[in-house]
C-alpha positions as CSV (number, residue, x, y, z in Angstrom):
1,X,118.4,92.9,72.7
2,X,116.0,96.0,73.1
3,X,113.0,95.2,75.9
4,X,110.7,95.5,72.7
5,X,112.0,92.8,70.9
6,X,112.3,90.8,74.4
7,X,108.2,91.0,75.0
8,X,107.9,90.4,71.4
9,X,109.7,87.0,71.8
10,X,107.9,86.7,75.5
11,X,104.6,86.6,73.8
12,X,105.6,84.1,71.2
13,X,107.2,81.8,73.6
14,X,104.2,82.0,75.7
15,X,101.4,81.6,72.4
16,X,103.7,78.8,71.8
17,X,103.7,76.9,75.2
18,X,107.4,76.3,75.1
19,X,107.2,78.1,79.0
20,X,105.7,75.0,80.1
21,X,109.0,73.0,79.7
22,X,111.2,76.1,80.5
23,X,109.3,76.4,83.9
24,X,107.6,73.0,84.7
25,X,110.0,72.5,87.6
26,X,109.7,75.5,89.1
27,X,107.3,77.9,91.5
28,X,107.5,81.7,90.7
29,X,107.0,84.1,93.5
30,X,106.2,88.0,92.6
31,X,106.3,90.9,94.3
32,X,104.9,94.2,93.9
33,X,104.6,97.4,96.3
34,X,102.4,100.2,94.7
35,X,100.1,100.1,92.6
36,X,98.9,103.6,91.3
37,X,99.2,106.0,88.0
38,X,101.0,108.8,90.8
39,X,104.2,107.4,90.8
40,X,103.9,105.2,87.5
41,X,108.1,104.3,86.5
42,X,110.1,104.8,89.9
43,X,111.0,101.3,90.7
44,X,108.4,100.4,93.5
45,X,105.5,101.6,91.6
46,X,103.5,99.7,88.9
47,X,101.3,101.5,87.1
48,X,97.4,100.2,87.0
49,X,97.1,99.3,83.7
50,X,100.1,97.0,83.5
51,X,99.2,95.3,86.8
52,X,96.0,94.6,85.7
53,X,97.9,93.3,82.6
54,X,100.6,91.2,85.2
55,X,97.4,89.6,86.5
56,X,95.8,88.4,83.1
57,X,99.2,87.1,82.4
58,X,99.5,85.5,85.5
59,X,96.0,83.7,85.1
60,X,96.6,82.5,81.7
61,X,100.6,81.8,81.8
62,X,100.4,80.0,85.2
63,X,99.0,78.3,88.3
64,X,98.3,81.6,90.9
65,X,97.6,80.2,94.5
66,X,98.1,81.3,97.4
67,X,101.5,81.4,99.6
68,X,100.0,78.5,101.9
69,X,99.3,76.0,99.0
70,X,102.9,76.9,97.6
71,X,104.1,75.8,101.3
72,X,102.1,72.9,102.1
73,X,103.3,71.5,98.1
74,X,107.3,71.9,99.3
75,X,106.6,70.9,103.1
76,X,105.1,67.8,101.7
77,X,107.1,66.9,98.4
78,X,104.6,67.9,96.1
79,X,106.1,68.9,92.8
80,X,105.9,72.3,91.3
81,X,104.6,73.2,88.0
82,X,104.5,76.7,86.6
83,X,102.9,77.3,90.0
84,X,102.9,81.6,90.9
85,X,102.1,83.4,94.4
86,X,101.4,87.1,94.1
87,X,103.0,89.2,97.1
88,X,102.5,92.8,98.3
89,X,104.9,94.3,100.0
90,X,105.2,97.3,102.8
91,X,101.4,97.9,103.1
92,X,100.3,100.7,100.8
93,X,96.4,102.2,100.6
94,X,96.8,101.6,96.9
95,X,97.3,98.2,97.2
96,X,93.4,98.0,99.1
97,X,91.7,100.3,96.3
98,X,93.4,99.4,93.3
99,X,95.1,96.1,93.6
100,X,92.3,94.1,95.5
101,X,89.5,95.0,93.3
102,X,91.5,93.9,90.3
103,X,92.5,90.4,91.4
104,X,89.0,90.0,93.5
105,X,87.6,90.4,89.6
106,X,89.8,87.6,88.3
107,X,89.6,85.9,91.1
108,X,93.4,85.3,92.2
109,X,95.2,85.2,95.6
110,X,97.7,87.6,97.2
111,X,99.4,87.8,100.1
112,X,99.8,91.1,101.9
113,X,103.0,91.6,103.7
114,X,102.4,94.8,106.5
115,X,105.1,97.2,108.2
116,X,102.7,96.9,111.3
117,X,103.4,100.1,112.7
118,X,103.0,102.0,109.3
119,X,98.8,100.8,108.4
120,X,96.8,103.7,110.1
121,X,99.7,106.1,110.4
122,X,101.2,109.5,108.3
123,X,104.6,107.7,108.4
124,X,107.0,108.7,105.4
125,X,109.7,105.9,105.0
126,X,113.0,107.0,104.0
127,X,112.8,106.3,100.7
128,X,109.9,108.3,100.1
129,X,111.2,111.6,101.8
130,X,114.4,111.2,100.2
131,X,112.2,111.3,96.6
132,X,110.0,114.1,98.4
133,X,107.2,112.0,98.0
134,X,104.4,110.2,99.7
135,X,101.6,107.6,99.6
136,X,99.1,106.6,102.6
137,X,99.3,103.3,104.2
138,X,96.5,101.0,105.0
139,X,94.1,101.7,107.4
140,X,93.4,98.7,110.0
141,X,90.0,98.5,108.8
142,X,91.3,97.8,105.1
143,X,93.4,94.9,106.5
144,X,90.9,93.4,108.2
145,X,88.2,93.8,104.9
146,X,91.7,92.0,102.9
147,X,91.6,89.6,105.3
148,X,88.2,89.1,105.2
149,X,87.7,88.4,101.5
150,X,90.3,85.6,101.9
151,X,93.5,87.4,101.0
152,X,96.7,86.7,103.1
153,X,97.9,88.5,105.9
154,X,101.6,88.3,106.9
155,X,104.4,90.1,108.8
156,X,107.0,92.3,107.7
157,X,108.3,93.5,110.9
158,X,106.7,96.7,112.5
159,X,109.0,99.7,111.2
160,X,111.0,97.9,108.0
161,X,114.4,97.3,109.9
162,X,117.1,95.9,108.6
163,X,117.0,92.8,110.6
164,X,120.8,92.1,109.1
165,X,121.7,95.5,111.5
166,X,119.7,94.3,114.5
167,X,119.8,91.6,116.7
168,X,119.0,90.0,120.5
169,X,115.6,91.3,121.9
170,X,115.8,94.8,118.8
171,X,115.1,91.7,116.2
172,X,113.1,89.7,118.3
173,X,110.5,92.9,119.0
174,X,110.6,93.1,115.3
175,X,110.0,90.2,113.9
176,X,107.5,88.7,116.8
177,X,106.3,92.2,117.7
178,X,105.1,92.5,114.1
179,X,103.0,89.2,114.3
180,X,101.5,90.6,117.9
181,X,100.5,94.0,116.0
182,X,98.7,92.0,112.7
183,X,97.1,89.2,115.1
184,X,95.7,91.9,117.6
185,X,94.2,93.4,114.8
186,X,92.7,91.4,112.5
187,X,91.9,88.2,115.3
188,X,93.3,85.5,113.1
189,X,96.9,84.0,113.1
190,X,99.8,84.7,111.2
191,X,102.6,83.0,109.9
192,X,104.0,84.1,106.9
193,X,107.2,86.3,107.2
194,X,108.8,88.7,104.5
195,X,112.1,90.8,105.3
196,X,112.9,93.9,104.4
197,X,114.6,95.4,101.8
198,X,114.9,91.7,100.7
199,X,118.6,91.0,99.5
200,X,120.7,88.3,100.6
201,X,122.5,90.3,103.5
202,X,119.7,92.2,104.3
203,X,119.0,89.4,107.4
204,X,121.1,87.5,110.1
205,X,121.4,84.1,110.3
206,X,120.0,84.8,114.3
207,X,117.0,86.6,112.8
208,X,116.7,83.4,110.5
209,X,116.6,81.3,113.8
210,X,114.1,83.6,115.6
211,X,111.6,83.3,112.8
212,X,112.3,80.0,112.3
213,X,111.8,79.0,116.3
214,X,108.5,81.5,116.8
215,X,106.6,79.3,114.3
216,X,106.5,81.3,111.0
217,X,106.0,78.6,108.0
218,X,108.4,81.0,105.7
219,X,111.4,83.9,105.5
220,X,110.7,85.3,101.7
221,X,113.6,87.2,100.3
222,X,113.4,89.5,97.6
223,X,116.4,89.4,94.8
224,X,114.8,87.6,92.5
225,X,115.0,83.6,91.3
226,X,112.8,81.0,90.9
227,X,112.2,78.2,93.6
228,X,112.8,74.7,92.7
229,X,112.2,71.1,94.5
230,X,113.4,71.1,98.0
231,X,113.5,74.9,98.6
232,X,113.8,75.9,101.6
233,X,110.7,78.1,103.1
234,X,113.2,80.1,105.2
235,X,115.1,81.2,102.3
236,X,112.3,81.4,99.8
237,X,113.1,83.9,96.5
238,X,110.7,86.1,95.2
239,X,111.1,88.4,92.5
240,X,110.3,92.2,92.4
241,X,108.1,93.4,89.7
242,X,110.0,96.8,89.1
243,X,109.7,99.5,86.1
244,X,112.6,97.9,84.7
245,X,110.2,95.5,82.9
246,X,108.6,97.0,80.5
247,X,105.7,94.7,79.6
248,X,104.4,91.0,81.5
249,X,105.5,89.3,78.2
250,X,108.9,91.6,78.5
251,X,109.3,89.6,82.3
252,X,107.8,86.1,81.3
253,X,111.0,86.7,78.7
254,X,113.7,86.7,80.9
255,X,112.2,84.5,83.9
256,X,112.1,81.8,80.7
257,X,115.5,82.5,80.6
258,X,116.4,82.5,84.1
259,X,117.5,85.9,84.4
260,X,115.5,87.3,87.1
């Protein structure tokens, strides 16, 4: 089926309310990493208009809270309904001046998962040189203004490792390292924990343990799927928003489905 059709269906589906017993049961978790109109259809970036788009969607289509509400409902048996969190991966500038000021005016949560040692630096990741490209981080002081406004803060180890190619004290300084870094700087504890490159082998079972045991209430993945009653937080799915997707109906399409 072409992806016009599929959002044309997407937004009938949704006008129709049928979602609501598709996805009842269930807790969505997005993910995004750039926003900007630079970049706009390589498959980390999401061009401003549609995410502004993503976030009416969201608002209308769902329940957006934030990542502790979504935690505090599975730690304590609470069932889900059509309940979304809103993730930022990596911690790029755009997501501070383009992002934030977009779901600030519709008034929705986000969590912000940093590379600690990127904010504030010129650092080009790998997968930026190798596309000859390159987009500022964060600076410290944008953190701690996202912070500030009530926006979630959480860890994402300090220079993206692969924590399923590190272990002993490499993916301790890592993972706890990262925590050290965010809490230093914006004064406030953190908890929440995202991996890296987010597939299922892209983390150890030991680096499970370590977050687990230093007191992080999560491990988010990031190969898509939908979370369910009695997920566990330390395997918790998200799914990436890519250009793949060509509209938020096109997405709301095949997550009715179940095949994100």
């Amino acid at each position: 089926m072409k992806k016009q059709i599929k959002s044309w269906v997407g937004r009938t589906l949704f006008r129709s309310g049928l979602h609501r017993q598709l996805l009842g049961n269930t807790a969505v978790v997005v993910t995004f990493h750039r926003v900007n109109n630079s970049n706009a259809g390589d498959e980390l970036t999401c061009n401003v208009d549609l995410f502004e788009k993503y976030c009416r969607f969201f608002s209308n289509c769902f329940r957006v809270i934030p990542m502790r509400d979504l935690l505090k409902k599975i730690e304590d048996g609470i069932p889900l309904n059509r309940d979304l969190v809103i993730t930022f991966d990596d911690g790029y500038r755009d997501n501070y001046e383009l992002a934030a000021p977009i779901l600030r005016s519709l008034s929705l949560p986000a969590t912000f998962f940093l590379t600690s040692q990127f904010i504030g630096t010129d650092v080009v990741p790998w997968w930026d040189g190798k596309r000859g490209i390159r987009h500022p981080w964060m600076k410290w002081d944008e953190v701690r203004w996202l912070h500030a406004e009530g926006f979630e803060i959480g860890a994402h180890t300090r220079t993206h490792a692969n924590l399923a190619e590190i272990c002993g004290p490499e993916a301790r300084e890592e993972i706890l390292g990262s925590r050290r870094d965010l809490e230093e700087k914006i004064c406030a504890p953190v908890d929440l924990f995202a991996y890296p490159y987010g597939k299922e082998n892209d983390i150890s079972e030991d680096s499970k343990v370590i977050i687990k045991t230093a007191g992080f209430r999560c491990c988010c993945s990031c190969f898509g799927g939908v979370n369910t009653a009695g997920t566990d937080p330390y395997n918790l799915r998200r799914i990436p928003l890519s250009s793949w997707y060509t509209s938020a109906h096109h997405f709301g399409f095949e997550l009715s489905l179940g095949r994100v």
